[in-house]
BAFI-3210 file (N, C-alpha, C; in Angstrom, 3 decimals, decimal comma, padded with zeros to 6 digits):
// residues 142
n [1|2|3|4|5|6|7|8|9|10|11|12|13|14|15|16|17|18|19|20|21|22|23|24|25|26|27|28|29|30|31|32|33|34|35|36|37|38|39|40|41|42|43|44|45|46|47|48|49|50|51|52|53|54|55|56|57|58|59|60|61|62|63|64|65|66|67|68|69|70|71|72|73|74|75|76|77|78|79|80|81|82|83|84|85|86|87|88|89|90|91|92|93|94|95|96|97|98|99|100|101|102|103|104|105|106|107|108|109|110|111|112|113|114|115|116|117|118|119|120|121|122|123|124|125|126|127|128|129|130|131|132|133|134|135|136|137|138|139|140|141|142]
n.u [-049,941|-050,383|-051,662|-050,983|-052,722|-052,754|-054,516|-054,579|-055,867|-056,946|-058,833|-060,916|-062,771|-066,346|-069,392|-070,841|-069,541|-066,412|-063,547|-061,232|-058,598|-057,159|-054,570|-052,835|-051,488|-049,747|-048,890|-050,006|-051,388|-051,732|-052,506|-056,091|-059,131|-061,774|-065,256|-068,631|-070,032|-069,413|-069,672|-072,752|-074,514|-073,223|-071,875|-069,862|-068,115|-066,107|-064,217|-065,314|-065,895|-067,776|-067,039|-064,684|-064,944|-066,683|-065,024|-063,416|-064,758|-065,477|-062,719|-061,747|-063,996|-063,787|-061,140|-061,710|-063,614|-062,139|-060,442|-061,929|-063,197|-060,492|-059,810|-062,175|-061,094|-061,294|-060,186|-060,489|-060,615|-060,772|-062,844|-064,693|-066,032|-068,386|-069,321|-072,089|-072,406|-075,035|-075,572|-077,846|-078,143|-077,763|-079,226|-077,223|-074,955|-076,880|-077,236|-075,112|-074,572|-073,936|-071,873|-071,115|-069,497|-068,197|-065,517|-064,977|-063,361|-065,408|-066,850|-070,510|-073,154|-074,958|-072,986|-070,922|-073,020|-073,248|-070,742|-070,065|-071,923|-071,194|-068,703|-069,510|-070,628|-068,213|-066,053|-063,966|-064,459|-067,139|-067,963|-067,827|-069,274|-071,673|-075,353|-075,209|-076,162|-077,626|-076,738|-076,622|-076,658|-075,595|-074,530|-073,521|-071,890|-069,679]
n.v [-137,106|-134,713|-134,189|-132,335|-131,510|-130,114|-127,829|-125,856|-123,208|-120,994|-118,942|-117,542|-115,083|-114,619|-116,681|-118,300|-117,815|-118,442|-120,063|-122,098|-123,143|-125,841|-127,075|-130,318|-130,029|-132,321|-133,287|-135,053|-135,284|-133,380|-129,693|-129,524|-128,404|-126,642|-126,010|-123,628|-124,951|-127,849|-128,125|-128,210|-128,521|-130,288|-133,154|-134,656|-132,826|-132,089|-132,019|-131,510|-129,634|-131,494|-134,345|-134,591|-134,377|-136,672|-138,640|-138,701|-139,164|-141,937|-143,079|-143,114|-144,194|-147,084|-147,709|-147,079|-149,019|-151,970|-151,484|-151,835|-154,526|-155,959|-155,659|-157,132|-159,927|-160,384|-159,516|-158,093|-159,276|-157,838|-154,331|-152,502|-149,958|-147,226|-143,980|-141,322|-137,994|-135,620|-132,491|-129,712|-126,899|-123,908|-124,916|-126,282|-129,413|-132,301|-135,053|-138,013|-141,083|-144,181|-147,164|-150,408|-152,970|-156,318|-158,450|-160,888|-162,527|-165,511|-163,692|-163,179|-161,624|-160,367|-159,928|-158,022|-156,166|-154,543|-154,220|-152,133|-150,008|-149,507|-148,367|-146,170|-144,410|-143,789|-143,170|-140,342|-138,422|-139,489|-138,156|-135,579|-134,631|-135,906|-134,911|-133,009|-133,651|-135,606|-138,921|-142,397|-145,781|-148,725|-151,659|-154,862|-158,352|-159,792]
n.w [-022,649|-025,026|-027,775|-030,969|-033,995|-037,084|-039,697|-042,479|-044,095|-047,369|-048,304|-051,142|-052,236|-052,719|-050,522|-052,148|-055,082|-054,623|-053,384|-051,526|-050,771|-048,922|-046,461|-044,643|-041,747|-041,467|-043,956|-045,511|-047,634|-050,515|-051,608|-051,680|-052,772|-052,140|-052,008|-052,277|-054,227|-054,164|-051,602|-051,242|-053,593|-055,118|-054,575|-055,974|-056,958|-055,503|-052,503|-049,302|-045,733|-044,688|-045,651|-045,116|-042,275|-042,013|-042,959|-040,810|-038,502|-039,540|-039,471|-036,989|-034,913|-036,402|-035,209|-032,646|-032,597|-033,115|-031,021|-029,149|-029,513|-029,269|-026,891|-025,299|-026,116|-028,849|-031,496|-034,425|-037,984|-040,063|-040,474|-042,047|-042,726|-043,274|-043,889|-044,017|-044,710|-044,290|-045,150|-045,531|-047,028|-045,771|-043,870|-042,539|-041,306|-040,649|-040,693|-039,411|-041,191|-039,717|-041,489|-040,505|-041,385|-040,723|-040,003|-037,828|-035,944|-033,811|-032,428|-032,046|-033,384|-032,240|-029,967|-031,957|-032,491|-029,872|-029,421|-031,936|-030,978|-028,417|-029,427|-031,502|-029,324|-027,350|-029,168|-029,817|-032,300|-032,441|-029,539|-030,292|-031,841|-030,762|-029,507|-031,307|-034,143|-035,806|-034,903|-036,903|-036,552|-038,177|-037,863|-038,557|-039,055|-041,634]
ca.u [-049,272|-051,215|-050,699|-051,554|-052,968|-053,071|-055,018|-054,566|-057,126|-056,918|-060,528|-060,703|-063,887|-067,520|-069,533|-071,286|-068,194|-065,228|-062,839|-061,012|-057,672|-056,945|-053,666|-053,077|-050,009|-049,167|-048,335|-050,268|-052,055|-051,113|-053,901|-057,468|-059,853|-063,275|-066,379|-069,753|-070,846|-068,720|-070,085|-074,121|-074,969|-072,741|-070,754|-069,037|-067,345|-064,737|-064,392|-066,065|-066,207|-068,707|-066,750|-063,993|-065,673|-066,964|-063,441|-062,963|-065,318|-065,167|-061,561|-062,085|-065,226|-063,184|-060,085|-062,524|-064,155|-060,996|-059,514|-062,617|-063,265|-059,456|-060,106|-062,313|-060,454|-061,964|-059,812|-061,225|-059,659|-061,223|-063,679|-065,314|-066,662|-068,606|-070,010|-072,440|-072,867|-076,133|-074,978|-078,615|-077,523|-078,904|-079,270|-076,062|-075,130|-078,042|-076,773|-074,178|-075,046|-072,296|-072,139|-069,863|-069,523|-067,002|-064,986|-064,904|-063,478|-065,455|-068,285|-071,788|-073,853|-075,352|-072,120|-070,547|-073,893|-073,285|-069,016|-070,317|-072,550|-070,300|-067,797|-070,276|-070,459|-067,310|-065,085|-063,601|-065,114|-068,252|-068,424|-067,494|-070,974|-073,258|-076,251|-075,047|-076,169|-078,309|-076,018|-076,725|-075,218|-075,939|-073,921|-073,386|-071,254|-070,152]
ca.v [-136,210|-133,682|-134,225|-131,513|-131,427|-128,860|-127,744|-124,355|-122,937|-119,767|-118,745|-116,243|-114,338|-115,245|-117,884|-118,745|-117,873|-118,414|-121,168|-122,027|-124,290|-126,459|-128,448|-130,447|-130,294|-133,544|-133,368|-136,742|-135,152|-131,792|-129,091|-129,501|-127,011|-126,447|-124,589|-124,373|-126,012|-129,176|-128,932|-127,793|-128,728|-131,173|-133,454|-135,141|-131,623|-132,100|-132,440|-130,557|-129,918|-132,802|-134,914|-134,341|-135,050|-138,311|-139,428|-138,396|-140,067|-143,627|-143,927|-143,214|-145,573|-148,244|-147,475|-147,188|-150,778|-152,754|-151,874|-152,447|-155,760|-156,876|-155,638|-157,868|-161,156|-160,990|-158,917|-158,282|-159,207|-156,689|-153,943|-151,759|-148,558|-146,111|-142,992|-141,052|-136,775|-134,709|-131,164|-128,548|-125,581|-122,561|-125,378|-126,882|-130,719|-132,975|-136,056|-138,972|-142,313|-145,006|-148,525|-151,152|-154,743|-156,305|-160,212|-160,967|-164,537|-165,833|-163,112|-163,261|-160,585|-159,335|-158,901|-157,242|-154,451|-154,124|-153,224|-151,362|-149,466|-148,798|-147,969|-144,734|-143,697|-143,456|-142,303|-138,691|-137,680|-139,207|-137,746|-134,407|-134,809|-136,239|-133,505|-131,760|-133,931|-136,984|-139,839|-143,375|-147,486|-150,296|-152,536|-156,265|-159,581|-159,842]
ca.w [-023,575|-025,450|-029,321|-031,629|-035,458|-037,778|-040,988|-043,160|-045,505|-047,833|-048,736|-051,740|-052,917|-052,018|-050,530|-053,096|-056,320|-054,372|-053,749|-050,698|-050,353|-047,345|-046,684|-043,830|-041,137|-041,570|-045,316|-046,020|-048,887|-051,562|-051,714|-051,970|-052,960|-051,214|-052,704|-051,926|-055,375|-053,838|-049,996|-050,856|-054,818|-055,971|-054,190|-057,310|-057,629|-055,153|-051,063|-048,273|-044,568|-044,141|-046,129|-044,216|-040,611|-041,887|-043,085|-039,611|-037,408|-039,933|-039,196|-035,484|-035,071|-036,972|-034,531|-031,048|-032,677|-033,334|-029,629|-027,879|-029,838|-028,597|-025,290|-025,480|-026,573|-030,023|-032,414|-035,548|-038,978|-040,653|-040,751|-043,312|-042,070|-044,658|-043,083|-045,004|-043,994|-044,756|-045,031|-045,847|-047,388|-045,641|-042,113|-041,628|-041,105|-040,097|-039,381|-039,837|-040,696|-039,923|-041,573|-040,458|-041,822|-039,752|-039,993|-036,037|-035,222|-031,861|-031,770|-032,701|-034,342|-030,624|-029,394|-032,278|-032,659|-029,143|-029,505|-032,115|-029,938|-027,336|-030,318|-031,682|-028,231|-027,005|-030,184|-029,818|-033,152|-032,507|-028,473|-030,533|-032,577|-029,884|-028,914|-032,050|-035,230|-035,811|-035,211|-036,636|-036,476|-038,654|-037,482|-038,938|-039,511|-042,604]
c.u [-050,279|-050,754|-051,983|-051,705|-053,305|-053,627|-054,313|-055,621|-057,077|-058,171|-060,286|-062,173|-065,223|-067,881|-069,615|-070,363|-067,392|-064,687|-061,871|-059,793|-057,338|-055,720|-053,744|-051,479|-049,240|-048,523|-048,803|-050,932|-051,940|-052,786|-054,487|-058,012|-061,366|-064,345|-067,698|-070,786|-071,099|-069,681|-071,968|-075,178|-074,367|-071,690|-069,685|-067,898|-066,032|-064,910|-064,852|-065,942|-066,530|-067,627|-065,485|-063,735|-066,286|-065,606|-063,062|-063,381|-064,926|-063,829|-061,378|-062,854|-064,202|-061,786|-060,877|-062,894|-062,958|-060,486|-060,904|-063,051|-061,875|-059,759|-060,692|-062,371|-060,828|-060,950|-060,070|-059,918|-059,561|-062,666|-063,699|-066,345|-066,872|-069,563|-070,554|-072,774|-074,554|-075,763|-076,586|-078,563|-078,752|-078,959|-078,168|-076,295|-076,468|-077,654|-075,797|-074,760|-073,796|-073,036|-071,454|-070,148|-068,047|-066,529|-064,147|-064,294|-063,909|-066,650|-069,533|-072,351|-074,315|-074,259|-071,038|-071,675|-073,509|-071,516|-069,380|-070,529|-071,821|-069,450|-067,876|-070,279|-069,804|-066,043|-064,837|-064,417|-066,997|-069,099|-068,795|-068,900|-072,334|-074,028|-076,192|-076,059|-076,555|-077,324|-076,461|-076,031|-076,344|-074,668|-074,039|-072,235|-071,239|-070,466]
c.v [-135,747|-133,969|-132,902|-131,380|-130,349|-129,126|-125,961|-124,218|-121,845|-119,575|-117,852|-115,999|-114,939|-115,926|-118,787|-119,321|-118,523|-119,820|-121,117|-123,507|-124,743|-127,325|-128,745|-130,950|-131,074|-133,862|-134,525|-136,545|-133,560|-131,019|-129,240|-128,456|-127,476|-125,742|-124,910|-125,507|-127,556|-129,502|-128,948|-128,222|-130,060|-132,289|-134,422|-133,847|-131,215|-132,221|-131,259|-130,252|-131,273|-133,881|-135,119|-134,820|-136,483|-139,084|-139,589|-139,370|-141,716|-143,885|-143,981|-143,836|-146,247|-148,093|-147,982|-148,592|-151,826|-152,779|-152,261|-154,043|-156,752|-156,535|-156,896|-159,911|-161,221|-160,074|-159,077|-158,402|-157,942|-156,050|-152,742|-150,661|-147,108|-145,196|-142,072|-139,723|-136,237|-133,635|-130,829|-127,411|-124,380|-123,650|-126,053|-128,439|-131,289|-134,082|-136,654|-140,099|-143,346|-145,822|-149,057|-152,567|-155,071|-158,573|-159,892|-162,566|-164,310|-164,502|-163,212|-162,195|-159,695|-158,737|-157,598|-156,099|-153,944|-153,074|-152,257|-150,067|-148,426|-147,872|-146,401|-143,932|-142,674|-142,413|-140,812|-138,021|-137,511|-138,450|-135,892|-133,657|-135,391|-134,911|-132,769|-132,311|-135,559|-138,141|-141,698|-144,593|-148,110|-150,983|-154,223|-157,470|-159,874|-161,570]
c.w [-024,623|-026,993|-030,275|-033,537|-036,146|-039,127|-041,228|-044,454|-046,047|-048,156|-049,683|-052,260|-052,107|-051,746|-051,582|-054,756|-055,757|-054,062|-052,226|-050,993|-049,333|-047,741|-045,014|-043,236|-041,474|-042,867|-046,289|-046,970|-049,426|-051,303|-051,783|-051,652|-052,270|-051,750|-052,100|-052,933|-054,302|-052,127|-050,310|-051,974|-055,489|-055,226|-054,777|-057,515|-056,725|-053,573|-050,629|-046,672|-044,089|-044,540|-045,197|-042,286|-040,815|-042,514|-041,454|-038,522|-038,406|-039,436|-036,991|-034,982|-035,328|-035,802|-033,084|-031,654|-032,583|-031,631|-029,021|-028,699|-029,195|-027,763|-024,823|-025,790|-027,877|-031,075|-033,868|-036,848|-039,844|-040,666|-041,744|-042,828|-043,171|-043,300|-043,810|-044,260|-044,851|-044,420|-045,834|-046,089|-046,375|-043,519|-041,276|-041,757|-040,069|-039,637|-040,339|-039,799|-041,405|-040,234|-041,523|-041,050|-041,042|-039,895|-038,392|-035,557|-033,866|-031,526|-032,489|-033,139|-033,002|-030,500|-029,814|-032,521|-031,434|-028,645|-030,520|-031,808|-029,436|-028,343|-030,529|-030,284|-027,411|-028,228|-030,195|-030,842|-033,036|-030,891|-029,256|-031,044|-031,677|-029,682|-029,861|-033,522|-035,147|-035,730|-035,590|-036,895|-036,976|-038,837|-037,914|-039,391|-040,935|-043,118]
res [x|x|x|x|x|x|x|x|x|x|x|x|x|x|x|x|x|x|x|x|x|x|x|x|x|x|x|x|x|x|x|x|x|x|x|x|x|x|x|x|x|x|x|x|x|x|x|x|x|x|x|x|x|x|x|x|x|x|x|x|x|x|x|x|x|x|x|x|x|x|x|x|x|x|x|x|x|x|x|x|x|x|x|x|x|x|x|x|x|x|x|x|x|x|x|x|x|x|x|x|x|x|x|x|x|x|x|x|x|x|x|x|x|x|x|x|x|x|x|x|x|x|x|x|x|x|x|x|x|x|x|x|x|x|x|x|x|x|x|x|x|x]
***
């Protein structure tokens, strides 16, 4: 079964001036505004694209890690997944770099870099970004 997600965005005036609102289908959060200050100069000044796609891939990583760790037999208690974008004004995103810390009962540090691993690999967001955008894993026990 096919499931479908939606966004909406109004854009008004130039790249550079202008201002752009996004909400999202689902209703799980009120307006946010977009600019390029926020995605290219400042990113204290409010959310972005990038910002956006690494919310995206961390919770997907952390989702693909958790089932393939129970697959596994090992189900994790908890992990902690920060994902950091490089957006170059003028070149576009450069890369993603994931970091997980992870509480694993029953695996060792090999085998969780290696669910890791597999984790970045496989994840929809991050298959979506392979070939396109530097992807990297530091992976560890906390």
């Amino acid at each position: 079964m096919a499931v479908e997600h939606r966004a909406h965005t109004t854009w008004e005036g130039d790249l550079q001036n202008g201002s752009g609102v996004f909400t999202l289908g689902s209703g799980v959060t009120g307006p946010q505004t977009v600019t390029w200050r926020a995605r290219a100069e400042d990113a204290s000044a409010g959310t972005s694209p990038e910002e956006l796609i690494a919310a995206a891939l961390s919770s997907c990583f952390s989702m693909a890690l958790s089932g393939g760790l129970a697959r596994a037999g090992t189900p994790p208690r908890k992990l902690e997944t920060d994902v950091v974008s490089t957006f170059v004004g003028g070149e576009g995103i450069k890369s993603f770099a994931v970091k997980v810390r992870g509480d694993v009962p029953g695996v060792d540090e090999n085998a969780f870099k290696e669910a890791a691993e597999q984790a970045k690999e496989n994840c929809p967001v991050s298959k979506a970004l392979q070939n396109n955008v530097e992807l990297t894993l530091d992976a560890a026990l906390d």
